[in-house]
C-alpha positions as CSV (number, residue, x, y, z in Angstrom):
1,X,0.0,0.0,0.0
2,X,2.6,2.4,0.9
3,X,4.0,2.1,-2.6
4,X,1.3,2.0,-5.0
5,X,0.8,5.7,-2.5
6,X,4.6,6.8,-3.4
7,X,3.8,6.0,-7.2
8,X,0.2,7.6,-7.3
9,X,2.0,10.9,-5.8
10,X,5.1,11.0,-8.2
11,X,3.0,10.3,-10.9
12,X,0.2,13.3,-9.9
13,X,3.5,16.1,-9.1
14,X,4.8,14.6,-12.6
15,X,1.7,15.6,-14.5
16,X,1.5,19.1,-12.6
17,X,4.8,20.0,-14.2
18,X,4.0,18.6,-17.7
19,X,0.5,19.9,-18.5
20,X,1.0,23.2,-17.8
21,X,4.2,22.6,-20.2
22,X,2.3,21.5,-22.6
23,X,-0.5,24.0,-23.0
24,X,-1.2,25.0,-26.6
25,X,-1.5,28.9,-25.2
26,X,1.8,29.0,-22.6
27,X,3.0,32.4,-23.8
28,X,-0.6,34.1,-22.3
29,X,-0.6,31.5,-19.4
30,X,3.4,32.0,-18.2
31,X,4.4,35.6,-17.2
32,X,8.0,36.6,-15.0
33,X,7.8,32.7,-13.7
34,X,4.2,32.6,-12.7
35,X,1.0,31.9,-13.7
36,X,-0.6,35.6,-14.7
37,X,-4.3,36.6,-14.3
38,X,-6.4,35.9,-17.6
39,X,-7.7,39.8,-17.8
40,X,-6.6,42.9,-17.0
41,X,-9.3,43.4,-14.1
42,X,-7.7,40.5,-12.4
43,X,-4.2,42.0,-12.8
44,X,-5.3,45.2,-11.9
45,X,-7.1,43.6,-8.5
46,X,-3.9,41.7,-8.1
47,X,-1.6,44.2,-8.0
48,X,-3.9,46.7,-5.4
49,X,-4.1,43.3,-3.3
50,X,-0.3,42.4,-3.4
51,X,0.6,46.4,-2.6
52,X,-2.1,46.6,0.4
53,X,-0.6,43.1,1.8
54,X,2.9,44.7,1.6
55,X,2.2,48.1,2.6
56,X,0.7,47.1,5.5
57,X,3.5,45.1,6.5
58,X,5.8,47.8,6.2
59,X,3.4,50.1,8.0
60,X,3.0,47.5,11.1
61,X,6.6,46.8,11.1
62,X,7.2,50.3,11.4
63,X,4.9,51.7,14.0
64,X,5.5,48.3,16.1
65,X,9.7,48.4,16.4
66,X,10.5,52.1,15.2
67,X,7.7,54.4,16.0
68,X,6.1,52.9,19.2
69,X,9.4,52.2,20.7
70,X,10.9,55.7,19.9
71,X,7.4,57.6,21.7
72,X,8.0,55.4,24.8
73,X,12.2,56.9,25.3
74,X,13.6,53.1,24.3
75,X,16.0,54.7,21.7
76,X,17.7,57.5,24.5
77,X,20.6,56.8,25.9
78,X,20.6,54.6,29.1
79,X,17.5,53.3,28.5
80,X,16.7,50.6,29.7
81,X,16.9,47.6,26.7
82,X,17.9,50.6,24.5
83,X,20.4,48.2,22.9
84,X,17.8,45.7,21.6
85,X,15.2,48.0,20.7
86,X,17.7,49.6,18.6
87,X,18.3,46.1,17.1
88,X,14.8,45.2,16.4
89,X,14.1,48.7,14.6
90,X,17.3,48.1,12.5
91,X,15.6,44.8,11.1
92,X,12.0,46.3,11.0
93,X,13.6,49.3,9.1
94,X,15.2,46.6,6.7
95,X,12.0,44.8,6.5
96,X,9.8,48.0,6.0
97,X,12.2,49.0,3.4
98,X,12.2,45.5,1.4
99,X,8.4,45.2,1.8
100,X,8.1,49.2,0.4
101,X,9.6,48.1,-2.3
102,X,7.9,45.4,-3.3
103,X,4.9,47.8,-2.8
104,X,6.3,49.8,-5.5
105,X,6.6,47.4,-8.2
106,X,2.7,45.8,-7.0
107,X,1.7,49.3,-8.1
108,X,3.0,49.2,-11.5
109,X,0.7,46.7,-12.1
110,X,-2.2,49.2,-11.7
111,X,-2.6,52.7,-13.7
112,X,-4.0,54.6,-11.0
113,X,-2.2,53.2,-7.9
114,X,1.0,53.6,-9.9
115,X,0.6,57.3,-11.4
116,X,-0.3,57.6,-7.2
117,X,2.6,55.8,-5.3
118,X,5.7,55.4,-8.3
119,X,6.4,59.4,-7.3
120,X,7.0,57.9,-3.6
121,X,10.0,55.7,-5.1
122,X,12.7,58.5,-4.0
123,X,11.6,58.5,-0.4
124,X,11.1,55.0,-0.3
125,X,15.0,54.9,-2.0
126,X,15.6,56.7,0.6
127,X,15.3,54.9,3.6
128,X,17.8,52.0,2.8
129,X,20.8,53.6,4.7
130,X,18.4,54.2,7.5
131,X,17.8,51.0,9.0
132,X,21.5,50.7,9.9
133,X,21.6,54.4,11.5
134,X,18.9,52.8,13.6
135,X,20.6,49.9,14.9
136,X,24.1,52.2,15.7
137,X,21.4,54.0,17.4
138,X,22.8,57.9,15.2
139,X,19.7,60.6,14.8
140,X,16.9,58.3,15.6
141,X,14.8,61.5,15.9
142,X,15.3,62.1,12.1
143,X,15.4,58.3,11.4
144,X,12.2,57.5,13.0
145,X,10.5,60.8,11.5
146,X,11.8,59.8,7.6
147,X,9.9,56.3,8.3
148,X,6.8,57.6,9.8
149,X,6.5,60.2,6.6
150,X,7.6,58.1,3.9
151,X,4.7,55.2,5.6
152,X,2.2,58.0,5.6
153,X,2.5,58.7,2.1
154,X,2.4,55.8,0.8
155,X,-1.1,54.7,2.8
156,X,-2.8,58.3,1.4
157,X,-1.5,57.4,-2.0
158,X,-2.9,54.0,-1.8
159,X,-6.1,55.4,-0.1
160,X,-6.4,58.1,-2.4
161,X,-6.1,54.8,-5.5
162,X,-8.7,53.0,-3.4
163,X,-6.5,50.7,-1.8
164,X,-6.7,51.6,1.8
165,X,-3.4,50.3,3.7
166,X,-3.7,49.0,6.9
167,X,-0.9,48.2,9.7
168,X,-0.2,44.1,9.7
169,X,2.0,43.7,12.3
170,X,4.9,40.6,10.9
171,X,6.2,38.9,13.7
172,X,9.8,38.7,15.0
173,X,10.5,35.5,12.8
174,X,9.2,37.3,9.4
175,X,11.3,40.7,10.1
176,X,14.5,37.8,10.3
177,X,13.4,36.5,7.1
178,X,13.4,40.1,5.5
């Protein structure tokens, strides 16, 4: 029994890799590695859903580690666990930053979100150096403040697109993973 179950599964993840393979239409069904929507409505619904999740991850990560931290004194010197607040903003900075990003190519994929939020790439370009200032603990005040603006811009952009941003806070595991 075990076997013919070993067989019956090779056999079904064989045929999930050939028939897509051998689609008489692959050039409209393939598109950057994946399987793209069929019209543009689905692309456009797509690309608002992928920059909401990702926004809003940035936007959590953000006010979590950086913004709440910094209003509560853990960034000033002698603070008590100053050192690894510091730490976590560094990698929710990073995290914010990579997630921002991925934002920013989501809203390509729609006309209005991306006439809306594409302007934000220079502040969003921005903030990659910033994450390390963070963790060395230099000019959180204007660290934490280039974060906070960037974040609100890009939830008014997306608002003002129709794709509100809310905060999704990632946990400690997913800001490791980047």
């Amino acid at each position: 029994m075990p076997l013919r179950r070993t067989v019956t599964a090779i056999l079904l993840a064989g045929a999930l890799f050939v028939l897509p393979a051998c689609s008489g239409n692959a050039s409209s069904d393939i598109s950057a590695g994946g399987a793209s929507p069929t019209s543009s409505v689905a692309k456009q619904r797509l690309a608002k859903t992928r920059f909401v999740a990702n926004a809003g991850l940035a936007a959590g990560a953000t006010y979590q580690w950086i913004v709440k931290p910094y209003r509560n004194g853990k960034f000033k010197k002698g603070a008590n666990g100053r050192t690894v607040a510091l730490v976590k903003a560094g990698l929710a900075g990073t995290f914010a930053y990579n997630r921002l990003k991925h934002a920013m190519n989501n809203a390509k994929g729609d006309p209005t979100l991306s006439k809306l939020v594409v302007p934000l790439s220079g502040a969003i370009d921005s903030l990659k150096d910033l994450p390390a200032k963070l963790r060395n603990g230099e000019s959180t005040d204007s660290v934490v403040n280039n974060f906070q603006d960037t974040i609100s811009s890009v939830k008014t952009a997306g608002k003002d697109a129709g794709a509100t941003v809310t905060d999704k806070v990632p946990s400690l595991s997913q800001l490791n993973g980047g």
